[in-house]
VEXDREN-2710 file (C-alpha; in Angstrom, 1 decimal):
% VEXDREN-2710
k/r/px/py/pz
1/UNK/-40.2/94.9/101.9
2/UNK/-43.7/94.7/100.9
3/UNK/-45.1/91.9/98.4
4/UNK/-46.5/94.5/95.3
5/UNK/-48.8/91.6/94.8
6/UNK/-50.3/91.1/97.4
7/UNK/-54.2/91.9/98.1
8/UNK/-55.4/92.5/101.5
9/UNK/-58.8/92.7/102.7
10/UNK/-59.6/95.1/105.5
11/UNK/-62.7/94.6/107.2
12/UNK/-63.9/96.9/109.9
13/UNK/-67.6/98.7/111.0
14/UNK/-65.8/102.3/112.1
15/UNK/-64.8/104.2/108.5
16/UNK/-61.9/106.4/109.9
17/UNK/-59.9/102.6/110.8
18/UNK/-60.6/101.2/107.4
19/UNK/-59.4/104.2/105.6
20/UNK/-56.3/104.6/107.6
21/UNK/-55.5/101.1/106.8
22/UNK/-56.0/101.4/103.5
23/UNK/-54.0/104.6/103.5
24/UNK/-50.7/102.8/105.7
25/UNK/-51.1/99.4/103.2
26/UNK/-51.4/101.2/99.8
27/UNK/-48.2/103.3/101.3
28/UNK/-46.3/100.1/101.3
29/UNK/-47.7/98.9/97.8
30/UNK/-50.4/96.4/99.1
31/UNK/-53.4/96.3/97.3
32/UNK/-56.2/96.9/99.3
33/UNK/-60.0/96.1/99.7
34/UNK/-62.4/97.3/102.4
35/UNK/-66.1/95.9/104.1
36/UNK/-67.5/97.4/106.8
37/UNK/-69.3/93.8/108.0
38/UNK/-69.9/90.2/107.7
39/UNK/-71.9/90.5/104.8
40/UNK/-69.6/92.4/102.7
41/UNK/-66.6/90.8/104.5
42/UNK/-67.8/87.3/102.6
43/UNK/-68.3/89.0/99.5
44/UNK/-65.2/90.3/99.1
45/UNK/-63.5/87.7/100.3
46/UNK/-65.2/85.8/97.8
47/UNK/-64.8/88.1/94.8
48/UNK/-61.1/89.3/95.8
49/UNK/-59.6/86.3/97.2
50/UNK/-57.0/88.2/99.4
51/UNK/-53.5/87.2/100.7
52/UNK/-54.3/88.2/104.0
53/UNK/-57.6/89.3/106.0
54/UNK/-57.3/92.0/108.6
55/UNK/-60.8/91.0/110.3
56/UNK/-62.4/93.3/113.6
57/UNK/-63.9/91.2/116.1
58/UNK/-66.6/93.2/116.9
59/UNK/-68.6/94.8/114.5
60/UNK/-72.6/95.1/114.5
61/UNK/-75.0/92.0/113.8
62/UNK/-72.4/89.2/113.1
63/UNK/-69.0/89.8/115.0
64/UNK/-65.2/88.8/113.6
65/UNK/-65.1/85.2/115.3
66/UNK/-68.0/84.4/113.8
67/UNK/-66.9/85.2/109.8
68/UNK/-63.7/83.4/110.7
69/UNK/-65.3/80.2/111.9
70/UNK/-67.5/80.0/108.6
71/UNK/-64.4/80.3/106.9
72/UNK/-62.6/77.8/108.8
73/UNK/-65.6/75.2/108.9
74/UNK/-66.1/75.7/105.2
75/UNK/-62.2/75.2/104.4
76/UNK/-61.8/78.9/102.1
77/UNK/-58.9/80.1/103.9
78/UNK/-56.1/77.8/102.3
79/UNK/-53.6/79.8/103.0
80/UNK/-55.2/83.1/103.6
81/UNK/-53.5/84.1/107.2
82/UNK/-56.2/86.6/109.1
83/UNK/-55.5/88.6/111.4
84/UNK/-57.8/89.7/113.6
85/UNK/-58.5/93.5/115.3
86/UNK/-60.3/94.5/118.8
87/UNK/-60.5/97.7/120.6
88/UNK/-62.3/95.4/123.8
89/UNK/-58.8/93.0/123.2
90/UNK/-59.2/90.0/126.1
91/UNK/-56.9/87.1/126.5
92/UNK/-60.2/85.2/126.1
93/UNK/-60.4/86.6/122.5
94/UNK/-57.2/86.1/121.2
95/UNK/-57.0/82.8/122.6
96/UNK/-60.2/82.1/120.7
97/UNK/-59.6/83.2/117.6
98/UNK/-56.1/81.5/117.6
99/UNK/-57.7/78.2/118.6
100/UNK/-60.1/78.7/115.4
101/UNK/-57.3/79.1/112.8
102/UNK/-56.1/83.3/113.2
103/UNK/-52.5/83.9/112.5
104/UNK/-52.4/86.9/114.9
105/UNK/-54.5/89.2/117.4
106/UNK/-53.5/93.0/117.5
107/UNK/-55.2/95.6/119.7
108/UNK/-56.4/99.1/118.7
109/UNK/-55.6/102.0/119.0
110/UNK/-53.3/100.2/116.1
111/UNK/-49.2/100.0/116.2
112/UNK/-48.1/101.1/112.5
113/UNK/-45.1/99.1/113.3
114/UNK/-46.8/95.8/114.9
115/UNK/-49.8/96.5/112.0
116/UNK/-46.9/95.9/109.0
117/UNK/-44.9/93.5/111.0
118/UNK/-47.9/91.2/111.2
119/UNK/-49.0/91.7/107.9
120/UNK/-45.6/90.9/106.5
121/UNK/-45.0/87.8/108.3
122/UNK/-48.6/86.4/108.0
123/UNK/-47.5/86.6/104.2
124/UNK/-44.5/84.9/104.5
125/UNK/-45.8/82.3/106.7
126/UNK/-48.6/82.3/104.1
127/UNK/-46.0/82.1/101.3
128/UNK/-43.5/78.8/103.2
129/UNK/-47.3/76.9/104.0
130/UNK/-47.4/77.2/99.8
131/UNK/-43.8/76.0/100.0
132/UNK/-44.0/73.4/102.4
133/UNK/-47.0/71.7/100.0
134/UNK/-45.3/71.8/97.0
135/UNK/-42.4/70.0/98.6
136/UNK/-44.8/67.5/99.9
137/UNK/-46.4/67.0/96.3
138/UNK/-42.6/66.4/94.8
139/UNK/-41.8/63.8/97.8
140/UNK/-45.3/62.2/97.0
141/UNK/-43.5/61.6/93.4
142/UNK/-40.9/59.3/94.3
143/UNK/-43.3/56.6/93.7
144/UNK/-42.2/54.9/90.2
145/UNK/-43.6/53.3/87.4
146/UNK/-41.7/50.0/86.9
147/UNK/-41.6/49.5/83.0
148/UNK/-39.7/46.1/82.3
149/UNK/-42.4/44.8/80.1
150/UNK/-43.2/46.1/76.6
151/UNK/-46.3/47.0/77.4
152/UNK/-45.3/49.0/81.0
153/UNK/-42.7/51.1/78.5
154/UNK/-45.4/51.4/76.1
155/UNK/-47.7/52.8/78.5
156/UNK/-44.6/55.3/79.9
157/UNK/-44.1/56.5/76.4
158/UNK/-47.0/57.4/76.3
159/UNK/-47.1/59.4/79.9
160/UNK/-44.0/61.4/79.1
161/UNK/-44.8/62.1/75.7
162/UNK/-48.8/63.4/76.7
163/UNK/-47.5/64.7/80.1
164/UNK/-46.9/68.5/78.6
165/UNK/-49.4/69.1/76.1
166/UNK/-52.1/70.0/79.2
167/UNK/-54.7/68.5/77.2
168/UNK/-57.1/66.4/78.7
169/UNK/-56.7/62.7/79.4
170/UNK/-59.2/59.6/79.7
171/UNK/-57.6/56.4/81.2
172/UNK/-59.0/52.9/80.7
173/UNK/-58.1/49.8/82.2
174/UNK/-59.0/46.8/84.6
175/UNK/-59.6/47.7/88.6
176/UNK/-56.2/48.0/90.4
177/UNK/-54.1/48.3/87.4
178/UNK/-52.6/51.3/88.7
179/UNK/-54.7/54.2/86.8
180/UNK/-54.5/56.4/89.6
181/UNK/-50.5/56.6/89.2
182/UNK/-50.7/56.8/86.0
183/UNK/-53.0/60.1/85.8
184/UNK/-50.2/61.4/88.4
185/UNK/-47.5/60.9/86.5
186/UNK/-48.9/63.1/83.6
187/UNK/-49.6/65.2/86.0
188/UNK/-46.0/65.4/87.7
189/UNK/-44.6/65.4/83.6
190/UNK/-46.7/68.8/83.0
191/UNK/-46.6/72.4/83.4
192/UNK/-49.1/72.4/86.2
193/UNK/-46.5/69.9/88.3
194/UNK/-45.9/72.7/91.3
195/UNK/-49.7/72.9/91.6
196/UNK/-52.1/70.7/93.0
197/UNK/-53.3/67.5/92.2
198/UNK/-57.2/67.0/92.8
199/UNK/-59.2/64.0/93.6
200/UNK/-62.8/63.2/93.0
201/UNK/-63.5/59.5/93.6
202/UNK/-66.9/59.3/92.2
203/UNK/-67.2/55.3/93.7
204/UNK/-66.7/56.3/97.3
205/UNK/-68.8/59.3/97.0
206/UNK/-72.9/58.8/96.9
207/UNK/-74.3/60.4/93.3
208/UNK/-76.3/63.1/95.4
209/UNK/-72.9/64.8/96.8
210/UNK/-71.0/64.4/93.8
211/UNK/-72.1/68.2/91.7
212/UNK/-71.7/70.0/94.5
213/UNK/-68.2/68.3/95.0
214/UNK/-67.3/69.2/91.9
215/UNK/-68.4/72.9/91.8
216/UNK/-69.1/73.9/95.7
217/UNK/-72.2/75.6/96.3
218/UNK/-73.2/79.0/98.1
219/UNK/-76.3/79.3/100.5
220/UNK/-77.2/82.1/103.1
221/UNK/-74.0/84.1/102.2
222/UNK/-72.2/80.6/103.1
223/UNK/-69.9/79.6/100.1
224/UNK/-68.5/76.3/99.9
225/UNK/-65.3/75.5/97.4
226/UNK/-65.2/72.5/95.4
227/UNK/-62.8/70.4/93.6
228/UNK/-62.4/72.6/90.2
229/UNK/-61.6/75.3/92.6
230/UNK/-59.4/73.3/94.7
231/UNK/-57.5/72.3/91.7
232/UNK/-56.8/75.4/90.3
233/UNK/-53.4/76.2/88.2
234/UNK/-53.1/71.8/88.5
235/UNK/-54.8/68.8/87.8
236/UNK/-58.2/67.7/88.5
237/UNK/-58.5/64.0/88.7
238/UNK/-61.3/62.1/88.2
239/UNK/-62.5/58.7/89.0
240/UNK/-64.7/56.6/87.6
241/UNK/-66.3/59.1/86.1
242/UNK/-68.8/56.7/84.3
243/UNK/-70.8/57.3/87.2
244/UNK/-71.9/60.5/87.1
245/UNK/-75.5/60.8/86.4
246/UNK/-77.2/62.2/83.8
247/UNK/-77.7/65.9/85.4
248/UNK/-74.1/65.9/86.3
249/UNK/-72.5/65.3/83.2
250/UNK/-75.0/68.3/81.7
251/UNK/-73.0/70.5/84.3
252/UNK/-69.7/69.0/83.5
253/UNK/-70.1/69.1/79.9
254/UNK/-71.2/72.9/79.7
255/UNK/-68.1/73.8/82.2
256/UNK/-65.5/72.3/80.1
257/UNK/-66.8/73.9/77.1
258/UNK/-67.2/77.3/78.3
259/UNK/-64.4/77.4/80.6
260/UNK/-66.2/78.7/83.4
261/UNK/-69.0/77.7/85.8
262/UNK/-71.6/78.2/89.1
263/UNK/-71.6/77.1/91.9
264/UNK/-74.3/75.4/93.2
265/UNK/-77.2/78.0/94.1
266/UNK/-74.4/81.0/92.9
267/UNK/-75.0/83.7/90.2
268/UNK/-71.4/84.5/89.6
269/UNK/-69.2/82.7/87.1
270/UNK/-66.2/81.0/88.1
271/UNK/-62.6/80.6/85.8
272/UNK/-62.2/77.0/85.0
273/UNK/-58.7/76.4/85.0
274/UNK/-57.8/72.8/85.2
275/UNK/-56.2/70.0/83.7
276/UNK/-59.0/67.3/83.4
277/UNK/-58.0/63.9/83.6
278/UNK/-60.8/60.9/84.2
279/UNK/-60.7/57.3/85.0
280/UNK/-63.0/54.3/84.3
281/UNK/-62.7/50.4/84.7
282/UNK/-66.0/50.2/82.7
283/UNK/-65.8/50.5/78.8
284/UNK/-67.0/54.2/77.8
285/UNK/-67.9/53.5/74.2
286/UNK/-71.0/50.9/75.3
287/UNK/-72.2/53.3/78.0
288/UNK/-72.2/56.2/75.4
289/UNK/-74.1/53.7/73.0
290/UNK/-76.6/52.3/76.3
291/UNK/-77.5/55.9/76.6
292/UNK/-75.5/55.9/79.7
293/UNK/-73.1/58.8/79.5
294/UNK/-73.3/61.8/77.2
295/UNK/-71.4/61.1/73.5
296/UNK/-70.1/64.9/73.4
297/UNK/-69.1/64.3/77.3
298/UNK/-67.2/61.4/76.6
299/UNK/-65.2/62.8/73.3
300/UNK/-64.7/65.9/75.2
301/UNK/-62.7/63.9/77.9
302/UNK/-61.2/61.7/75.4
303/UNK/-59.0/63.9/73.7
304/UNK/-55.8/61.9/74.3
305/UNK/-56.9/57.9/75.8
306/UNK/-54.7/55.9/77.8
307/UNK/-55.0/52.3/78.1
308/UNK/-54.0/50.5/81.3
309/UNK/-52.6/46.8/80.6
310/UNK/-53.9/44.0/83.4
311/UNK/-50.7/42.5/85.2
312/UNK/-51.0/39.2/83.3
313/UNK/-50.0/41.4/80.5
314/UNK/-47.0/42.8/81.8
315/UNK/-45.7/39.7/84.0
316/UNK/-41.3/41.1/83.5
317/UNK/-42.8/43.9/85.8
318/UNK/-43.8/41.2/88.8
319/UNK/-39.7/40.8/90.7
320/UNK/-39.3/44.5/90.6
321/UNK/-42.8/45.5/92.3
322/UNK/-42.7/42.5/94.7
323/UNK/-39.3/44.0/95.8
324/UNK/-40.6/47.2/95.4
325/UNK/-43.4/46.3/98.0
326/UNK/-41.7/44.4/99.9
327/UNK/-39.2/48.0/100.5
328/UNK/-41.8/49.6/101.4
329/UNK/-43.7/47.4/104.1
330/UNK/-40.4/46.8/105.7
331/UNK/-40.1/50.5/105.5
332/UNK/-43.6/51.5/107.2
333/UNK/-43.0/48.5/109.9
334/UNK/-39.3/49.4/110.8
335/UNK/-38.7/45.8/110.7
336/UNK/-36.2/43.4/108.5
337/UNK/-37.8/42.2/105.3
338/UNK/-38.0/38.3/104.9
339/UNK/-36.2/36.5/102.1
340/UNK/-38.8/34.9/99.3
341/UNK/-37.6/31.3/98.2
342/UNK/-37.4/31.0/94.5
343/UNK/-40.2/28.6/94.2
344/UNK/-42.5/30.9/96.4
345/UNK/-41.3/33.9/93.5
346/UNK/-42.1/31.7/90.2
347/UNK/-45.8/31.0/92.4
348/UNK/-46.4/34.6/92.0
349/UNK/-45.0/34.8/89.1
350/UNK/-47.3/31.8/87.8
351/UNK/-50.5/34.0/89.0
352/UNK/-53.4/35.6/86.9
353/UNK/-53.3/38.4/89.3
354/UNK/-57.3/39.1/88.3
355/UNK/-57.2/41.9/90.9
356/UNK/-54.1/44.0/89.3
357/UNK/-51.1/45.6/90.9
358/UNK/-53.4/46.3/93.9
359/UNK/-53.9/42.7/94.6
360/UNK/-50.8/42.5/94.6
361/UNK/-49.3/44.6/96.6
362/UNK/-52.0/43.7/99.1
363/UNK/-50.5/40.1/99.1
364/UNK/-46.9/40.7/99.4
365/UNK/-48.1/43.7/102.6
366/UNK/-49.5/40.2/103.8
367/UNK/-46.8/38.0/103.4
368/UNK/-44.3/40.3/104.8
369/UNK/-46.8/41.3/108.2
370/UNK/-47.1/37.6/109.0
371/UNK/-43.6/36.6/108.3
372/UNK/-41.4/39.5/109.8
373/UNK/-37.5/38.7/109.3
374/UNK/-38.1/35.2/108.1
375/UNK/-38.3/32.4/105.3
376/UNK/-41.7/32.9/102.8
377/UNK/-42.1/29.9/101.0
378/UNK/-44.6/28.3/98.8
379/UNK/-47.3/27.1/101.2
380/UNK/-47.4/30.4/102.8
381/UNK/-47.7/32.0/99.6
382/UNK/-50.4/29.8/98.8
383/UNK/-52.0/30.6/102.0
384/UNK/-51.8/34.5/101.2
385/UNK/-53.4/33.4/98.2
386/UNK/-56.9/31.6/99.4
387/UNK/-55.3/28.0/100.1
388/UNK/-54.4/25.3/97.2
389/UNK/-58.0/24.4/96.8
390/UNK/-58.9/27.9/95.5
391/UNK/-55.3/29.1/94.0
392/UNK/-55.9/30.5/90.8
393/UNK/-52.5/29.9/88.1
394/UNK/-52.4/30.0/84.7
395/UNK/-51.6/26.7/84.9
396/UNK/-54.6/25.0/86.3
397/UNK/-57.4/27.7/85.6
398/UNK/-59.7/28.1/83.0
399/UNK/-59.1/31.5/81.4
400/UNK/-61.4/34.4/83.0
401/UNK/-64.5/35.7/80.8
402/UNK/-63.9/39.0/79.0
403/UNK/-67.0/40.4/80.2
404/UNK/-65.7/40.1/83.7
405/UNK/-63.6/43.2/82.8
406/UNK/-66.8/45.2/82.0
407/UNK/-68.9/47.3/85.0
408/UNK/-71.5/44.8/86.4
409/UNK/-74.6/45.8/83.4
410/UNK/-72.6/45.1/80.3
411/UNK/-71.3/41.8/82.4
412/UNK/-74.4/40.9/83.0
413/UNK/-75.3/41.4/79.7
414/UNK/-72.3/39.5/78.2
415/UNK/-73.0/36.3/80.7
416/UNK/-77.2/36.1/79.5
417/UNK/-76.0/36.2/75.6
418/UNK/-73.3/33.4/76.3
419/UNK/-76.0/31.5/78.2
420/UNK/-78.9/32.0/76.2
421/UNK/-76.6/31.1/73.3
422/UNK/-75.5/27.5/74.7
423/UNK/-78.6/26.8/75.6
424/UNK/-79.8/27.5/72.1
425/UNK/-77.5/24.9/70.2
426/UNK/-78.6/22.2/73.2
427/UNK/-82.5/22.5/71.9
428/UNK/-82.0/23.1/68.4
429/UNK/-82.8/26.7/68.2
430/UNK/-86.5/25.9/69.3
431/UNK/-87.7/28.6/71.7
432/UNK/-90.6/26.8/73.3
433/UNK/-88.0/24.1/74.8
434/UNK/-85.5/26.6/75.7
435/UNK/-88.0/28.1/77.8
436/UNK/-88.8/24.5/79.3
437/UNK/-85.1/23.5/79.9
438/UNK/-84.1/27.5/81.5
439/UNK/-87.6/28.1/83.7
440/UNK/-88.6/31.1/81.4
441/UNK/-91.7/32.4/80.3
442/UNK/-91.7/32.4/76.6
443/UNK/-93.0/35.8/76.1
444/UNK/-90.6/36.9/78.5
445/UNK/-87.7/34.8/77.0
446/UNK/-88.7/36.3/73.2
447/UNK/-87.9/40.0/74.6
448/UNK/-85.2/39.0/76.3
449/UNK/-83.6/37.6/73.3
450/UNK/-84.9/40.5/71.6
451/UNK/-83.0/42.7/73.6
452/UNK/-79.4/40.9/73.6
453/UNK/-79.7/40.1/69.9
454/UNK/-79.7/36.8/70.1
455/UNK/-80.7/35.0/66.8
456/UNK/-82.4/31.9/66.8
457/UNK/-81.9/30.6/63.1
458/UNK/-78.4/31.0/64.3
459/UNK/-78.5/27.8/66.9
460/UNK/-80.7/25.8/64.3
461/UNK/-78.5/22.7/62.7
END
């Protein structure tokens, strides 16, 4: 039985073929599009994005294998199965065009029978590839949230109740906190769960690649997919997005407010239909106000804002995701999980933690490596850790700087005003010596001062 939805693409030099497919297909309820070589072949495929591809090898100019290894190379097929046609049919061929990523080879004169039995199958396999990812994306959700703390249950609350709205989401918090689980999980508590999930990590990516990342590009008849297409129907997810520069966020910001965009170098516009939800371990609000990143940008994003809490404030959390990690290594290494004395559990508990859940689970991957099957105890927790000498507990250190939550400018910043500051109350409030006592130029030192807002009258007893 046919699918009535489906849309194949026929693409064939010789006019009597392509209209006698289209005549046997439409017969069975198929839609149907035709191109009579390469050129129009990308076009259409383009335009029409078909189920399925019946593609001729040889046509004039550009021949079959090469149209399919474009759209291999350039990653459009997905799970668009084409089948590929030859009236000069060699095992050489078919072996080719297999080994570059054709569901099937069929030889003219054309089978009706073989035609429609390849054409429905390619569909179905087509239709259990979709299958097989969405059962992929459902296993990849067994990964909880552990919410024992206030401020964990808090921050589900607030997952489960924004999950459904679709609206778009900007997430705060320290490095390795866990933002990228927690844009997930709105994702997996939406209406867009059974499609896909996109990633743009804008810190791993140079600021060059990232628009046409973000929209793909086409060049020379080439056309290159990116991530809002991907993401279609689901979630587009991205990080650090404080780092987009200024050109960037003009394309981003017009795309989100008309719903549609180009490609890079395209003329066509393209359906935005997305879930946005961004990241950033910096603090938005100062880089909208350092000129940084676009004010309309970032209120567009921040529809609904989640706040990721550090570990140190949600220590109830810490015995659940040590065991929890601690599962899982012993999982991954098919090997028995060691036992954690008490004491060696109340040192972890008695961490800062200032690199999150990450550093974390980085340590207990550690500890459970090095001690397969056996007794962890303190010392070798201390160990994991950097050694006594450099063990950082809230007992015995000095509480880490605010600004050392910030992205490295506004730290920066933060660390000159708190110097410049001290150093002010020490002379007095006189300029001329703190220029002495620091090594500072005084015209140099007045701007700079200038600039962070320092007072002087302020430091003056």
């Amino acid at each position: 039985m046919a699918n009535n939805n489906a849309h194949i693409l026929v693409v064939d030099d010789e006019p009597d073929i392509r209209n006698i497919l289209q005549d046997i297909l439409q017969d069975e309820g198929y839609t149907v599009s035709v191109a009579e070589n390469a050129e129009q072949a990308r076009i259409r495929f383009k335009n029409d994005q078909p189920n399925l591809v019946l593609l001729d090898i040889w046509m004039p100019g550009e021949d079959g294998i090469s149209v399919l290894k474009q759209w291999v190379e350039t990653e459009q097929l997905a799970n668009t199965p084409v089948v590929m046609i030859s009236g000069h049919g060699t095992v050489e061929n078919a072996v080719e065009a297999v080994r570059l990523g054709a569901y099937d080879f069929l030889e003219k004169p054309l089978s009706t029978g073989k035609l429609l039995l390849s054409v429905e199958r390619g569909l179905e396999n087509a239709s259990l590839r979709a299958e097989n990812q969405k059962l992929k994306s459902r296993l990849s959700r067994d990964e909880p949230m552990i919410a024992n703390s206030d401020a964990s249950r808090e921050l589900m609350r607030h997952v489960q109740l924004l999950g459904p709205t679709d609206s778009w989401v900007f997430i705060t918090g320290e490095s390795g906190t866990g933002k990228h689980l927690v844009a997930k999980k709105v994702h997996e508590n939406s209406p867009r769960v059974d499609n896909a999930f996109v990633e743009l990590n804008l810190a791993a990516m140079p600021a060059e690649n990232v628009a046409q990342a973000l929209f793909g590009s086409e060049q020379n008849g080439t056309v290159m997919l990116g991530r809002f297409e991907a993401a279609k129907g689901g979630t587009l997810f991205i990080n650090e997005v404080l780092d987009l520069t200024t050109d960037t966020q003009n394309k981003l910001y017009s795309a989100l407010q008309e719903r549609q965009f180009l490609r890079l170098g395209g003329t066509q516009y393209v359906e935005l239909d997305v879930r946005v939800i961004v990241t950033t371990s910096g603090d938005p609000q100062k880089a909208v106000s350092d000129g940084l990143f676009r004010e309309d940008l970032y209120y567009h994003l921040n529809v609904i804002p989640i706040e990721v809490p550090p570990l140190r404030q949600r220590k109830q959390d810490l015995p659940e995701l040590i065991a929890m990690f601690i599962d899982s290594t012993a999982s991954k290494t098919q090997a028995a999980a060691p036992e954690i004395t008490p004491a060696a559990l109340q040192w972890l508990n008695d961490y800062s933690w200032p690199g999150n859940v990450r550093q974390l689970q980085n340590i207990v991957q550690r500890l459970i490596v090095l001690n397969m099957g056996k007794i962890i105890d303190v010392e070798q927790v201390k160990s994991a850790l950097g050694g006594d000498a450099r063990i950082e507990t809230e007992s015995n250190i000095t509480a880490i700087p605010d600004y050392f939550n910030h992205d490295m400018r506004a730290a920066k910043e933060a660390f000159e005003r708190s110097y410049l500051t001290h150093h002010l109350s020490l002379v007095d409030g006189n300029v001329s010596a703190l220029a002495k006592k620091i090594g500072l130029e005084r015209t140099h030192l007045y701007r700079k001062l200038k600039s962070l807002d320092v007072n002087t009258k302020d430091s003056k007893t």
